[in-house]
BAVEXNU-121347 format. One record per residue (C-alpha): residue in three letters; residue number from 1; x, y, z. Coordinates in nm, 3 decimals, decimal comma, padded with zeros to 5 digits, always signed. Each point is the difference from the previous one (the first is absolute). Layout:
BEGIN
+--------+-----+---------+---------+---------+
! residu ! num !      px !      py !      pz !
+--------+-----+---------+---------+---------+
!    ala ! NUM !       X !       Y !       Z !
...
+--------+-----+---------+---------+---------+
END
This chain:
BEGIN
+--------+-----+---------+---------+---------+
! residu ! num !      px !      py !      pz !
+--------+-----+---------+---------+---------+
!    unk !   1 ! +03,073 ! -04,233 ! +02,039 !
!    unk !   2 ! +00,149 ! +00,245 ! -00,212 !
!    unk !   3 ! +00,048 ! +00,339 ! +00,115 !
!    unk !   4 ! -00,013 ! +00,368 ! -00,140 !
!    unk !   5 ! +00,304 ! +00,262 ! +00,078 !
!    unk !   6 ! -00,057 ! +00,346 ! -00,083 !
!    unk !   7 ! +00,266 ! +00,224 ! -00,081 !
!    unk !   8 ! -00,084 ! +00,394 ! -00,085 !
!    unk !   9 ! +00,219 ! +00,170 ! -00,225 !
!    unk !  10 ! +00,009 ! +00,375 ! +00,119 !
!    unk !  11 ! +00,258 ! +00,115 ! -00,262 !
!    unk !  12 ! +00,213 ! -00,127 ! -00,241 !
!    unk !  13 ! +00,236 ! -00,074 ! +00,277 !
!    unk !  14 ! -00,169 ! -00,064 ! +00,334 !
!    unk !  15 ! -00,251 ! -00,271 ! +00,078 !
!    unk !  16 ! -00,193 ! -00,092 ! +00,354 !
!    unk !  17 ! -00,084 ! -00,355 ! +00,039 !
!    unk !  18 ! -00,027 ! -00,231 ! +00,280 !
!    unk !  19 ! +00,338 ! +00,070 ! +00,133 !
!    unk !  20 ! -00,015 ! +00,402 ! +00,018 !
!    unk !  21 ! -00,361 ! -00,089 ! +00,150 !
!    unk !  22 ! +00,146 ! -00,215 ! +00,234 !
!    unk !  23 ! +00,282 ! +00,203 ! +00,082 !
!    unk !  24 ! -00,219 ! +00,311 ! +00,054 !
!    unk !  25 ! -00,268 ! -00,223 ! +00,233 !
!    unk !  26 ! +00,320 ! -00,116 ! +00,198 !
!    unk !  27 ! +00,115 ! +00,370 ! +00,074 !
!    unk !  28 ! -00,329 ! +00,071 ! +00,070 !
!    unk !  29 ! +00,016 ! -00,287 ! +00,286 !
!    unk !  30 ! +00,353 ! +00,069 ! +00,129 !
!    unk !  31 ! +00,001 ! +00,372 ! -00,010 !
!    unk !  32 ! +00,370 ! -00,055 ! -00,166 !
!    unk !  33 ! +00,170 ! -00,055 ! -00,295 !
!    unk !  34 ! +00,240 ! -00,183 ! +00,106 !
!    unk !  35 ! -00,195 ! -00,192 ! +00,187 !
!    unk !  36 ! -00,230 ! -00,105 ! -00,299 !
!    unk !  37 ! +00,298 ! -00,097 ! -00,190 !
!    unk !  38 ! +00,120 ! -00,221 ! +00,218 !
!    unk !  39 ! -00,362 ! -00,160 ! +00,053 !
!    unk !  40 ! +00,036 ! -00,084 ! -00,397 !
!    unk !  41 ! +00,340 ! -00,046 ! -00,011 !
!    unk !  42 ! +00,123 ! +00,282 ! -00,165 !
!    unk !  43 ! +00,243 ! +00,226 ! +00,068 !
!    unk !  44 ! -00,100 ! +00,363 ! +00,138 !
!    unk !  45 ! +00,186 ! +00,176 ! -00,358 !
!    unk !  46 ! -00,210 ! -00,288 ! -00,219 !
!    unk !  47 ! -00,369 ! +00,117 ! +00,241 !
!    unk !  48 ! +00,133 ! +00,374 ! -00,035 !
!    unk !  49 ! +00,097 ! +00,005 ! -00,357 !
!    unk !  50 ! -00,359 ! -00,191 ! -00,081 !
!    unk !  51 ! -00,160 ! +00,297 ! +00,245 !
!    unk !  52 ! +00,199 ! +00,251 ! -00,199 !
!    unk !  53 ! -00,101 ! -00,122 ! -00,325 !
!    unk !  54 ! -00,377 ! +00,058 ! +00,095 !
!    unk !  55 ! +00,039 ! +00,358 ! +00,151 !
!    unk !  56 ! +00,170 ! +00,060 ! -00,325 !
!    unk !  57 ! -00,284 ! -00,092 ! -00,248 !
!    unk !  58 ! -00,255 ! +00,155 ! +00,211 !
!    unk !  59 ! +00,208 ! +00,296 ! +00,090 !
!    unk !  60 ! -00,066 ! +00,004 ! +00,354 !
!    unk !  61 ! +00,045 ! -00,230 ! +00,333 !
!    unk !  62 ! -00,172 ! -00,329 ! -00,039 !
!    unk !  63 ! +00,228 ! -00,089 ! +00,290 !
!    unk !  64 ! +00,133 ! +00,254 ! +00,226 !
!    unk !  65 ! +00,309 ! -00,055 ! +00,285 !
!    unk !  66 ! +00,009 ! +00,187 ! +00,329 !
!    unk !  67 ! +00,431 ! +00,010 ! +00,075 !
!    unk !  68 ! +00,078 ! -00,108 ! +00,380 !
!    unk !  69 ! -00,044 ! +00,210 ! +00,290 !
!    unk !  70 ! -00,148 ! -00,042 ! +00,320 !
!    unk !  71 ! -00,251 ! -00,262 ! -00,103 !
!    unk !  72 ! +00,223 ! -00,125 ! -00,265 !
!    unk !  73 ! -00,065 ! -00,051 ! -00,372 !
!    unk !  74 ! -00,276 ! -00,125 ! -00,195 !
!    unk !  75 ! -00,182 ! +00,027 ! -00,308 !
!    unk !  76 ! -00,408 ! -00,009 ! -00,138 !
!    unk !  77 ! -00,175 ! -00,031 ! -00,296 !
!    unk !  78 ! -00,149 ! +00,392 ! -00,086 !
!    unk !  79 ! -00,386 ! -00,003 ! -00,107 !
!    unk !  80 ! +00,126 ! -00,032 ! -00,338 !
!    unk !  81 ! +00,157 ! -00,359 ! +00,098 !
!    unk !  82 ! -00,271 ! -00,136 ! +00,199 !
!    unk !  83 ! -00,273 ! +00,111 ! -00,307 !
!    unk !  84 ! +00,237 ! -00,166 ! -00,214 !
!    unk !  85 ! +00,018 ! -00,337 ! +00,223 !
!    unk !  86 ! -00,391 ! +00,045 ! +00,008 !
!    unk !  87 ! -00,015 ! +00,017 ! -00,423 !
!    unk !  88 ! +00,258 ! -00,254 ! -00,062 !
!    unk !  89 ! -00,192 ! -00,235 ! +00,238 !
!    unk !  90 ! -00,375 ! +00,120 ! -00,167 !
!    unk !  91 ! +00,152 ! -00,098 ! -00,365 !
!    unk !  92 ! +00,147 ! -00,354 ! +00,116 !
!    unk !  93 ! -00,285 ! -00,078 ! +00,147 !
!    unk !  94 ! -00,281 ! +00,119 ! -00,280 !
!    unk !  95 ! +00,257 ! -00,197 ! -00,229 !
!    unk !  96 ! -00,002 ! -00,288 ! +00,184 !
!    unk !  97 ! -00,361 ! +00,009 ! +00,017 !
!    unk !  98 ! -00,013 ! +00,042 ! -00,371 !
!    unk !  99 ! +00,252 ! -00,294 ! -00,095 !
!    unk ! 100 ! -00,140 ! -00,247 ! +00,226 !
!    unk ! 101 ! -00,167 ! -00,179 ! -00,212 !
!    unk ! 102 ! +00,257 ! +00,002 ! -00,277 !
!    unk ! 103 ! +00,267 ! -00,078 ! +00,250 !
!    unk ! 104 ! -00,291 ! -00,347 ! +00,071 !
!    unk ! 105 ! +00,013 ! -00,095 ! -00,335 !
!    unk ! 106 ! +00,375 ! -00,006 ! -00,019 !
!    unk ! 107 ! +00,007 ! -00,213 ! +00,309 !
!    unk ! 108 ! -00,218 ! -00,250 ! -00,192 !
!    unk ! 109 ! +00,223 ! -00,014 ! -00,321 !
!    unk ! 110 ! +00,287 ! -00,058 ! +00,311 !
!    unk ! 111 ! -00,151 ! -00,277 ! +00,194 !
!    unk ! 112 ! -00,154 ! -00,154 ! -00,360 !
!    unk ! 113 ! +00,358 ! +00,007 ! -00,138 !
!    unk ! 114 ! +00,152 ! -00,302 ! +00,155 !
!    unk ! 115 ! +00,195 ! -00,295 ! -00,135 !
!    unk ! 116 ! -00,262 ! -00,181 ! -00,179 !
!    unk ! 117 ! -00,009 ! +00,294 ! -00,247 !
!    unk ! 118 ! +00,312 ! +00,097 ! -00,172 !
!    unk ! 119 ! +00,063 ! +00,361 ! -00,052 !
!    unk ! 120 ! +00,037 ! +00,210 ! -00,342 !
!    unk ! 121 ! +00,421 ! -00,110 ! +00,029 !
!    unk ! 122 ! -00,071 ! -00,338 ! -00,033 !
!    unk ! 123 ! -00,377 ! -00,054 ! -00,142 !
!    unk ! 124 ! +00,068 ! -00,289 ! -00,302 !
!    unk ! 125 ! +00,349 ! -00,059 ! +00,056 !
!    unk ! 126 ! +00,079 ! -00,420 ! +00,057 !
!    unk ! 127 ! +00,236 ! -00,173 ! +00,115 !
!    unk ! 128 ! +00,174 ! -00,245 ! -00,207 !
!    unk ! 129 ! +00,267 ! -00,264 ! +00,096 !
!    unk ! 130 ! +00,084 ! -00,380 ! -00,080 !
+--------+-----+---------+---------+---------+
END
């Protein structure tokens, strides 16, 4: 069945999609950053440069790091980050509620395109030989 991915420009620069959802959910999780990464197979400068990039366009911590010590380091998603999480995953889903039914119909035109009917490419065109 087709599928919808939603992607949320913030500027003209930085988007949030299912990665930087994912990423953000996964820090949430592991209480790390480095840990996340490596969950998604990233590196920690790819997770932190992604984090970065969202503290930037929102001006404050979306994602914030406590350094080592006596119960070592970590990091958490602020109030700002988890609300975000929350209206990323609102949006998908209200979307995804909304293009159900379109998403349907284009699994129809998919399962009725098959090889008894030739596509636009090749619609009229014969073959000719001896």
């Amino acid at each position: 069945m087709p599928s919808l991915s939603l992607r949320i420009d913030l500027d003209r620069e930085t988007r949030i999609g299912p990665g930087k959802i994912e990423l953000l959910e996964t820090i949430a999780a592991c209480g790390s950053i480095s840990a996340a990464g490596r969950e998604m197979g990233m590196s920690y400068r790819r997770a932190w440069d992604l984090v970065e990039a969202l503290n930037r366009v929102f001006g404050k911590p979306v994602v914030v790091r406590q350094v080592g010590g006596k119960s070592g380091g970590g990091a958490h998603l602020t109030a700002l980050g988890l609300a975000l999480v929350a209206h990323y995953r609102a949006i998908e889903q209200a979307a995804s509620a909304a293009a159900q039914p379109h998403l349907a119909a284009i699994q129809a035109e998919l399962d009725r395109s098959g090889a008894d009917e030739p596509d636009d490419a090749t619609a009229g065109v014969t073959a000719s030989g001896p």
